[in-house]
N, C-alpha and C positions, 0 to 999 in steps of 0.2 A: 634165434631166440623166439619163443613162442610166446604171445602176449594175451594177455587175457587169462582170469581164472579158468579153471573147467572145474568141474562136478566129480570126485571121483566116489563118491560112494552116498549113500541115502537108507537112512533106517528109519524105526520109529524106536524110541528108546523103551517102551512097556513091553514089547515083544520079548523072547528069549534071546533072540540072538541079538538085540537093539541093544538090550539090558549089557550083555558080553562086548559090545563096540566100545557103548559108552565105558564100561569100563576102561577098555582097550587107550579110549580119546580123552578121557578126563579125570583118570586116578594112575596116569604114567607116573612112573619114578623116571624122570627124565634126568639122562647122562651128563655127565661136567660138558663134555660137547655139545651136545643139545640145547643145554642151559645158553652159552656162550656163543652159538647160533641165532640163535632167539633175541637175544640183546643185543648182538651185532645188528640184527637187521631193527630190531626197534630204535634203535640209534641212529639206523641208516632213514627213516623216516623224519624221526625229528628233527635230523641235520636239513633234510629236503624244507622240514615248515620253518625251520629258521631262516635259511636262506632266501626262501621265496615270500613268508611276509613276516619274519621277526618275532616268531612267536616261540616261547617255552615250551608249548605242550601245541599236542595237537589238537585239531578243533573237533574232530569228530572222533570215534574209539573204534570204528569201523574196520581198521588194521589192527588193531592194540592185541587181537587174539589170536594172532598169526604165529604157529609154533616151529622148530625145528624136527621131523621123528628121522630118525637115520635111516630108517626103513622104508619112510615115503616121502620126506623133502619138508617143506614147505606148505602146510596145509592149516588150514581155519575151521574149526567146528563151531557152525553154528546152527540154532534151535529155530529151522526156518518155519513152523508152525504147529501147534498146540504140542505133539509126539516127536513130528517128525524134522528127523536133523538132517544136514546136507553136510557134505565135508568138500570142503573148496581146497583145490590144491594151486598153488602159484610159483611152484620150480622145483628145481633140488637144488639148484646153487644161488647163492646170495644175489648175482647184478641182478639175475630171472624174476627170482621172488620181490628184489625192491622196486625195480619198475610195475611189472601187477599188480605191488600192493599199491604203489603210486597212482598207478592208472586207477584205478576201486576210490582209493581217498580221492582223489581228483574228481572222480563222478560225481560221488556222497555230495562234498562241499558246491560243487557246480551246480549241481541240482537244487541245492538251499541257495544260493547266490541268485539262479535265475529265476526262481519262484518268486524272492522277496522285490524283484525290481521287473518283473517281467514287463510289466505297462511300458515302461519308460524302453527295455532291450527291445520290446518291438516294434516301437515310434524310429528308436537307431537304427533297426534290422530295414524296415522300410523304406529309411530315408536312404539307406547305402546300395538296398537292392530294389528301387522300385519296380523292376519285373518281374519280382517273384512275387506271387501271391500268398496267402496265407495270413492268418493274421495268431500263428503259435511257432515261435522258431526255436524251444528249448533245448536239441540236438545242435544247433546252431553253435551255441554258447557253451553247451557242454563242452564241447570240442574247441572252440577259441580260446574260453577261460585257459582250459589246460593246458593247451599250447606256450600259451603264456608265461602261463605259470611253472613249463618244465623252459621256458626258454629264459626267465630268471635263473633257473636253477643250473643247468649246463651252458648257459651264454649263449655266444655263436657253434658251440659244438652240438647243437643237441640233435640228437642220432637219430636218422632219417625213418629207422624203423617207425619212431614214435608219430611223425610229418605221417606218415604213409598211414599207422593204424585208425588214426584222427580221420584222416581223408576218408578212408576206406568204410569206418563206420558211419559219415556223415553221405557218400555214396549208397550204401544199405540199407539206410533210416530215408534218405527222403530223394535218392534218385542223381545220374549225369546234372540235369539242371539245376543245380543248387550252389552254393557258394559252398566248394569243397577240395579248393586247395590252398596252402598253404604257402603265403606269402613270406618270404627270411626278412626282406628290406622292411615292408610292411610289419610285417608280425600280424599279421594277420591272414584271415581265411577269407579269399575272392571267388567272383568265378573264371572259371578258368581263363576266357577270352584267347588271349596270345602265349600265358603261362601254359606249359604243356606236363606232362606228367613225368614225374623225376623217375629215375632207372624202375625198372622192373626189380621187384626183390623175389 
């Protein structure tokens, strides 16, 4: 399974041929399948916020625009500035597209959670790692939060791929010496010390 959005296409909608995407992306006559795609997976979203904090709707709309095209899976147009639009793709099949859309809502929300309490996440970040220096650990908590929050969601099952992406980006953003792997006992993210690194994927 491949995680993470990618980018598959970029226009400006004033152009000629932008003028013809958009078309293409925003005045589909979308199929009885397509339709039933679509709310399958928006379904499969809000089941995830119910589960994990009780909520009827979801807190951000950041996935809400995620369509079915039969032709290319799983893809989000959005108007990433003034002209120009990006076309985000997240699978062709359903589990693909609900975990990336998950992992995306998971950042959104993370990101507003750490902002609003940051003083206080990085008095805790200090107090658990005082060897690490720094005094901004927002990657930190991106990656904890959602751990968390997908390990409500699938209990003790929850699929190593997601353990490994979490590790993997908190590796990339701030380095080996960092609290970035993933405790099951804990539920939480340590540093390594004696924890060694779970199989190779």
């Amino acid at each position: 399974m491949n995680l993470g959005y990618k980018i598959i296409d970029q226009y400006s909608y004033i152009t000629k041929e932008g003028k013809a995407k958009n078309n293409y992306y925003l005045k589909r006559n979308f199929s009885k399948k397509e339709i039933e795609k679509t709310k399958l997976l928006q379904k499969g979203f809000l089941d995830f916020e119910q589960k994990v904090r009780g909520s009827d709707e979801l807190l951000c709309n950041c996935i809400q625009g995620i369509k079915y095209y039969s032709d290319k899976g799983y893809i989000w147009w959005v108007n990433a500035d003034r002209s120009l639009v990006d076309i985000y793709y997240f699978g062709n099949e359903y589990d693909e597209a609900l975990v990336n859309g998950l992992i995306e809502y998971e950042f959104r929300i993370n990101l507003h959670r750490e902002l609003m309490r940051r003083e206080k996440l990085n008095r805790q970040f200090a107090k658990r790692f005082p060897e690490i220096d720094g005094d901004y650990h927002g990657p930190f908590f991106f990656a904890e939060f959602a751990l968390q929050d997908f390990r409500k969601y699938y209990g003790n099952n929850i699929p190593y791929y997601l353990v490994r992406y979490y590790e993997d980006y908190l590796e990339a953003v701030e380095g080996e010496n960092y609290p970035n792997r993933y405790d099951f006992f804990e539920n939480k993210l340590v540093l390594q010390k004696k924890l060694t690194r779970h199989y190779k994927l």
